[in-house]
C-alpha positions, 0 to 999 in steps of 0.5 A: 497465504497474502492475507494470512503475511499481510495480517502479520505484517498489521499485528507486528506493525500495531504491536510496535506502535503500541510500544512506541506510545508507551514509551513517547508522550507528546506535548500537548501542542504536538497533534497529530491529524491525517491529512486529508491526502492520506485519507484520499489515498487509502479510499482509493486503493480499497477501491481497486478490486482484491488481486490488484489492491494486493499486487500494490500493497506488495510490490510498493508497501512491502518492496517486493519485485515484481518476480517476488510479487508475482510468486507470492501472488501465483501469477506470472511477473509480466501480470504483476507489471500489468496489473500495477500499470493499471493500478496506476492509472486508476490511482491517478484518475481518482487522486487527481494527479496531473503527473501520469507519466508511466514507469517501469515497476 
């Protein structure tokens, strides 16, 4: 059921990009290249394995909270939060980040 959400989550959102490029042509000066921190952040979330990378994508990308995450995913809210903390910490070992403060979700 996540999957099936996320792959029409993906549809809608390439749909709408390309319609937007339709109907936007930029400037020949105006390039757009990913930054590289961009390109680090996907490689380290698909690093994370299957049920963690989920939990992350539904509670940060697509605002959900935690009950909601933890009902879309069959689990309890106190696993979501778990599973999130830990989801942070290796975030943070493989982006490098200084700040590894915990929050709570």
């Amino acid at each position: 059921m996540v999957v099936r959400l996320a792959l029409q989550r993906r549809r809608a959102w390439a749909r709408e990009l390309r319609r937007l490029a339709r109907a936007w042509q930029p400037a020949p000066s105006e390039g757009w290249e990913p930054s590289v921190t961009t390109l680090d952040w996907h490689t380290a979330l698909q690093s994370l394995p299957p049920r963690m990378r989920a939990t992350v994508v539904l509670f940060y990308s697509e605002d959900l909270s935690t009950a909601q995450t933890a009902s879309a995913l069959g689990c309890s809210p106190r696993t979501v939060e778990i599973q999130l903390r830990a989801a942070r910490q290796r975030l943070s070992t493989q982006m490098k980040w200084e700040d590894t403060e915990e929050t709570a979700p």
